[in-house]
C-alpha positions as CSV (number, residue, x, y, z in Angstrom):
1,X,0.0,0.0,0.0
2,X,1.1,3.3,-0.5
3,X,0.7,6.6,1.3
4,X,1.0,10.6,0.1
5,X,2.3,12.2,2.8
6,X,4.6,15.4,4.2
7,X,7.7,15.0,5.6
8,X,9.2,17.7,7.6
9,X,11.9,19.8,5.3
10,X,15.4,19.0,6.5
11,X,17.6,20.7,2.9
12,X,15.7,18.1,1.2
13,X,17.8,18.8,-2.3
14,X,14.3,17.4,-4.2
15,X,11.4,19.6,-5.6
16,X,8.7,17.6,-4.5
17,X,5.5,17.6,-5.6
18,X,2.4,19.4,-4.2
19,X,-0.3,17.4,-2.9
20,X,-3.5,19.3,-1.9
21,X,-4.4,15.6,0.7
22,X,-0.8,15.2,2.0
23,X,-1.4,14.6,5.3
24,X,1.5,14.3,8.3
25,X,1.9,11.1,9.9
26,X,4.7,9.6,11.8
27,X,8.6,10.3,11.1
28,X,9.3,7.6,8.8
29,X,12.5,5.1,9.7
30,X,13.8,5.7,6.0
31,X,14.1,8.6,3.9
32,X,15.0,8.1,0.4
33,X,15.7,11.0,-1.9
34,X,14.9,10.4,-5.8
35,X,16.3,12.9,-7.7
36,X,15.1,14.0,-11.4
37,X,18.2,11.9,-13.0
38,X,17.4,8.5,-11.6
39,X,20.3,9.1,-8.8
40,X,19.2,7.7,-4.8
41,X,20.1,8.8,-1.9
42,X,20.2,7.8,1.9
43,X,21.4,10.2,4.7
44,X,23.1,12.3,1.9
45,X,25.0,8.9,0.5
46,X,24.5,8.0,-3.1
47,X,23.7,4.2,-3.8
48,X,22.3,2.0,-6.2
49,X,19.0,-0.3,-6.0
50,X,21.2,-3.2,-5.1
51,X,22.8,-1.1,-2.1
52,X,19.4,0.0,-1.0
53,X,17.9,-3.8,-0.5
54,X,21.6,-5.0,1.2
55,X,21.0,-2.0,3.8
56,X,16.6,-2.6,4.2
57,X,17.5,-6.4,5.0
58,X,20.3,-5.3,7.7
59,X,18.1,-2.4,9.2
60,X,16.3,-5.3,11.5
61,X,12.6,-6.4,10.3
62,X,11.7,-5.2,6.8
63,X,8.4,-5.7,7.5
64,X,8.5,-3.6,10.4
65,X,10.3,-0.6,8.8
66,X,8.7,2.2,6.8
67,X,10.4,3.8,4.0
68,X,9.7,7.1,2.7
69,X,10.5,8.2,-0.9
70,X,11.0,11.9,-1.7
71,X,10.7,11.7,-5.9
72,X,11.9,15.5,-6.8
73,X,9.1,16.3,-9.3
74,X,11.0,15.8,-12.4
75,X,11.9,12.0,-11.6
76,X,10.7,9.6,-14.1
77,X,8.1,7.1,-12.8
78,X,10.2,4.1,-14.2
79,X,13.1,5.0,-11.9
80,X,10.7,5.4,-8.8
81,X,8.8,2.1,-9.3
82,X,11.9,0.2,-9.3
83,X,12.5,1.8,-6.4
84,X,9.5,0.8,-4.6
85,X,10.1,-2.9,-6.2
86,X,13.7,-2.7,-4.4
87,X,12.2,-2.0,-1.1
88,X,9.7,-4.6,-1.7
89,X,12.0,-7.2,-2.8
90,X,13.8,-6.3,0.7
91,X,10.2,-7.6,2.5
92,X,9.4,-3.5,3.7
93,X,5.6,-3.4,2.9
94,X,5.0,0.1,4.2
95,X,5.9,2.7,1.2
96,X,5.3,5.9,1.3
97,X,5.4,9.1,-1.1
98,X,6.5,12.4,0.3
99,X,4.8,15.4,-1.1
100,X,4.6,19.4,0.2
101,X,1.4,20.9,0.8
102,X,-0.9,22.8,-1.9
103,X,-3.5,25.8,-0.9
């Protein structure tokens, strides 16, 4: 299942998109950062799709852990569903999609 929702800005180097129903909910475990050239980082680290299912499966219970994608507005939806299939393929089940408020 997947989630739009707000997480707090932190220097966040993605333009997210607006969502007019993004809604806060708990600080998410993981924050990815998808930027517009198919690039992903972690904690200001570059790494591949490969890197990000090694470190899911070490971070404890997949299934327990939510992951949070922040997809700059210009990233292309191919690159951010084989995101989500990495962290899925890692067993983490709770995905969510950041997004800033609209008026």
């Amino acid at each position: 299942m997947i989630t739009v929702h707000m997480i707090p800005s932190q220097g966040l180097p993605a333009h997210l998109p607006g969502s007019s129903s993004a809604q806060e909910l708990p600080k998410p475990k993981v924050v990815l950062t998808l930027h517009a050239d198919g690039s992903l980082e972690i904690k200001d680290k570059t790494i591949t799709l490969q890197d990000l299912e090694t470190q899911l499966r070490q971070g404890g219970n997949p299934s327990e852990t939510q992951v949070t994608i922040a997809a700059d507005k210009g990233a292309d939806i191919q690159a951010l569903v084989k995101v989500m299939d990495a962290c899925r393929h890692a067993g983490v089940t709770a995905i969510g999609l950041a997004a800033k408020p609209v008026s």
